[in-house]
C-alpha positions as CSV (number, residue, x, y, z in Angstrom):
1,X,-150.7,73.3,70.5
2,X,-148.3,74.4,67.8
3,X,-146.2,76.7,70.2
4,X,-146.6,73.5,72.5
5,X,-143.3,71.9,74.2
6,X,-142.7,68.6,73.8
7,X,-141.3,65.8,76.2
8,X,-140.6,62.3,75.5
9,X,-140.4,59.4,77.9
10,X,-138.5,56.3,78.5
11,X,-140.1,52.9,78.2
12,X,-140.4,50.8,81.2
13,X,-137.1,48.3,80.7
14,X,-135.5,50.4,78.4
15,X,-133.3,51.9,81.1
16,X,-131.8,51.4,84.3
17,X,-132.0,53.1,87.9
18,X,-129.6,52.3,90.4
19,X,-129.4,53.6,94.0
20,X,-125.5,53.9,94.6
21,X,-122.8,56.0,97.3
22,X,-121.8,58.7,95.8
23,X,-118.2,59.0,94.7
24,X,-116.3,61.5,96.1
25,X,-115.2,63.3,93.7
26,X,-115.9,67.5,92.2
27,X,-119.5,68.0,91.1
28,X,-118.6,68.0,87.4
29,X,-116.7,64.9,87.8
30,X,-119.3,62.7,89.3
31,X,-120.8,61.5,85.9
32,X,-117.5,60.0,84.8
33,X,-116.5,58.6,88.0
34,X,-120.2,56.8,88.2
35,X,-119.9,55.1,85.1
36,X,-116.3,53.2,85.8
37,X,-119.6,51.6,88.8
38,X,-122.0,50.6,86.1
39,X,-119.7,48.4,84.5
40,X,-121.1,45.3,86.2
41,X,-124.4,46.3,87.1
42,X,-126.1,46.9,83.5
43,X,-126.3,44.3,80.5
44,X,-124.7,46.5,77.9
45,X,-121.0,47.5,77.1
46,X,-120.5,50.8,79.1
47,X,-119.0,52.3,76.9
48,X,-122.7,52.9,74.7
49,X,-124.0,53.7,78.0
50,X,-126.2,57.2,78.3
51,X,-125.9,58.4,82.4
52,X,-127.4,60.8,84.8
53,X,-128.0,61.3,88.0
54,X,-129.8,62.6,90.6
55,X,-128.9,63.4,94.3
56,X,-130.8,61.9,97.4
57,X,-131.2,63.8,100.8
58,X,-128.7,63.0,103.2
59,X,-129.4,60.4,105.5
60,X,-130.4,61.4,109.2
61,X,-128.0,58.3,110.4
62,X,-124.3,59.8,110.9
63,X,-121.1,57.8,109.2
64,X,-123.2,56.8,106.2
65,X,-122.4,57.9,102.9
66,X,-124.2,60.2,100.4
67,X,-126.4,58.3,97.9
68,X,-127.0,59.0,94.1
69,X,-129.8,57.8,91.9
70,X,-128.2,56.5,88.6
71,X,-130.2,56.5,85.0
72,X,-128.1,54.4,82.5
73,X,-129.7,53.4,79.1
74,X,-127.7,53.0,75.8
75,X,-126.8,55.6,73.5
76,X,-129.4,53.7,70.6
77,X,-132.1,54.5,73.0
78,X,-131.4,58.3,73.5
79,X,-130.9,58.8,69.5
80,X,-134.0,56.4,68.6
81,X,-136.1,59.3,70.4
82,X,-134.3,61.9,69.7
83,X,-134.8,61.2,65.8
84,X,-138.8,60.5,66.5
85,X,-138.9,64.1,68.0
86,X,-136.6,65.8,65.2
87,X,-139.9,66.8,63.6
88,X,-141.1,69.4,67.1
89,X,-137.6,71.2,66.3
90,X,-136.6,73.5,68.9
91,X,-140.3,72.4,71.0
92,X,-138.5,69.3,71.5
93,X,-137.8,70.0,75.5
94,X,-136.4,67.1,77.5
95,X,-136.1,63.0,77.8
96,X,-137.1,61.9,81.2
97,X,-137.9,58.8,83.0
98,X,-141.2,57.9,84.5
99,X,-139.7,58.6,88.0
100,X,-139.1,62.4,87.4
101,X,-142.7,62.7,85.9
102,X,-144.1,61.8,88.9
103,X,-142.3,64.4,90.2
104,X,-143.0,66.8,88.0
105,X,-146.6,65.8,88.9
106,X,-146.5,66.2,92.1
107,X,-144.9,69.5,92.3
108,X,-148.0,70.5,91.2
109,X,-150.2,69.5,94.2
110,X,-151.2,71.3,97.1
111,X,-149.7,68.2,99.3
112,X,-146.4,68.6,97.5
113,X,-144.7,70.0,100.6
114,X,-146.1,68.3,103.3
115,X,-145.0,64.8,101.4
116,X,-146.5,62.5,99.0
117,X,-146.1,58.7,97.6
118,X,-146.5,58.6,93.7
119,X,-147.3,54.3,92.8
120,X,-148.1,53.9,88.8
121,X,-148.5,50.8,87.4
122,X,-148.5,49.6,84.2
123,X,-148.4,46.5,82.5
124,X,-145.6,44.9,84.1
125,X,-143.8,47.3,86.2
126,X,-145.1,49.2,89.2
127,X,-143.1,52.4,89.8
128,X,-142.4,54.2,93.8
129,X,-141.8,57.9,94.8
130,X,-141.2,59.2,97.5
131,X,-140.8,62.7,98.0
132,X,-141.5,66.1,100.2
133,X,-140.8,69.5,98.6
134,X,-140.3,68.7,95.2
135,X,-137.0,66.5,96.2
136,X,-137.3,62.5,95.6
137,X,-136.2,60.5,98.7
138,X,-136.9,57.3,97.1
139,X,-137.5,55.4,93.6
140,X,-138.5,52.3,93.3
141,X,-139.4,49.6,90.5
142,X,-141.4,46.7,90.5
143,X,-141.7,44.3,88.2
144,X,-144.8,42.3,88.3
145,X,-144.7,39.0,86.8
146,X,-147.9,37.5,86.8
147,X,-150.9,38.1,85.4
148,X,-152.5,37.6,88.9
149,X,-153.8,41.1,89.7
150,X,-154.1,39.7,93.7
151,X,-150.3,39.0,93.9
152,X,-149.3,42.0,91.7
153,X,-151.4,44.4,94.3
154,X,-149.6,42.9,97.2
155,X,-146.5,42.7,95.9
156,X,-147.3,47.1,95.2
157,X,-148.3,47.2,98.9
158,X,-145.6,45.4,100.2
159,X,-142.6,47.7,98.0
160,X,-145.0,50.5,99.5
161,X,-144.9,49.5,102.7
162,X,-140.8,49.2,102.9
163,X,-140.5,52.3,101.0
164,X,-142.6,54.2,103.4
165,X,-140.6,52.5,106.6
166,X,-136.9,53.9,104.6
167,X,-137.7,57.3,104.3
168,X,-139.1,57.4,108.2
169,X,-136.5,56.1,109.3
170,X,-133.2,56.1,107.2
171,X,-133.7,59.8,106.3
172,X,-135.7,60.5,109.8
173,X,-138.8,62.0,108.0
174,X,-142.3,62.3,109.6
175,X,-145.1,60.0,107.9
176,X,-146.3,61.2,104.4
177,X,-150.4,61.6,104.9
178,X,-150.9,60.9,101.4
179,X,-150.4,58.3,98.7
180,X,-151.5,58.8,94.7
181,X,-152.3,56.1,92.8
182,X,-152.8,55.7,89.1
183,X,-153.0,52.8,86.8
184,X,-153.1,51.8,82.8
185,X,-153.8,48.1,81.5
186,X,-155.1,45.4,84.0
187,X,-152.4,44.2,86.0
188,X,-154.0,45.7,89.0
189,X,-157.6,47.1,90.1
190,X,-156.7,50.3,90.5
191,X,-160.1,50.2,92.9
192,X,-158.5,47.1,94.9
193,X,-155.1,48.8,95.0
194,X,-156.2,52.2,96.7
195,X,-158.2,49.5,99.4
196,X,-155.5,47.6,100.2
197,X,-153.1,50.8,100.7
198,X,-155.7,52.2,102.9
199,X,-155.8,49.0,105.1
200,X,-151.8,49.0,105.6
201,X,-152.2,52.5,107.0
202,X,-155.0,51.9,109.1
């Protein structure tokens, strides 16, 4: 559509997301403050780094800190996409990361508020989220190495699996009664996939 909005999306392995404590420090500070963190934790000077964040629900345990999902990519990255979408103008809407599409998605079921798991895979990265009305508990990523779809789909489960255990019990949430699935390329079956979720949960 001509009157369309347009959105753009990070490539898998072109950014980072980090689950960290979050500094304690004034709202419109805490972007500053998480960056002095990043230093050691991505391979690229900090100083070209691109951050954001997102909060996480507290967790249910008392005397543990609250947590902060961190997006860091470099400043090339952000301008490389923001020169491709010069040509939409002011249609040009947002950059996002896979994580926050599934979201987005979500948002828009009719399970949204009871809870849902979001797992896409791709070609070599699987992505996790967790989340009940419209808030993510949980991201995860996993990178699939080999071109084995059996190990790749058990190595899905098994991040599945773990995810599903920490948002039961670190954030002392009731069972989620549905997962999504979707797929692109052949690392997985995405027929296999949704048969080996259904036997964990069985």
């Amino acid at each position: 559509s001509r009157r369309g909005r347009f959105s753009a999306v990070l490539a898998n392995g072109s950014y980072h997301l980090l689950l960290t404590d979050a500094p304690e420090v004034a709202e419109d500070e805490l972007r500053a403050a998480i960056r002095w963190r990043l230093t050691d934790l991505v391979p690229f000077p900090i100083a070209d780094a691109v951050v954001d964040v997102f909060d996480v629900p507290a967790r249910a345990r008392r005397g543990t800190s609250p947590s902060v999902y961190v997006i860091a990519t470099q400043r090339s990255v952000v301008e490389g996409h923001a020169q491709m979408m010069e040509r939409f103008g002011d249609r040009y809407d947002v950059l996002d990361v896979p994580e926050m599409c599934l979201r987005n998605l979500a948002a828009l079921l009719p399970d949204a508020d009871q809870g849902l798991a979001m797992v896409h895979v791709e070609h070599q990265h699987a992505h996790i989220v967790v989340l009940r009305q419209g808030t993510i508990y949980l991201a995860r990523q996993v990178e699939l190495t080999g071109s084995d779809r059996e190990q790749n789909t058990d190595a899905v489960v098994l991040e599945l699996q773990r995810s599903l255990d920490y948002f039961e019990s670190h954030h002392d949430q009731r069972p989620v009664q549905r997962t999504l699935v979707s797929a692109v390329g052949d690392a997985v079956s995405t027929d296999e996939l949704i048969a080996a979720i259904g036997s964990r949960a069985s």
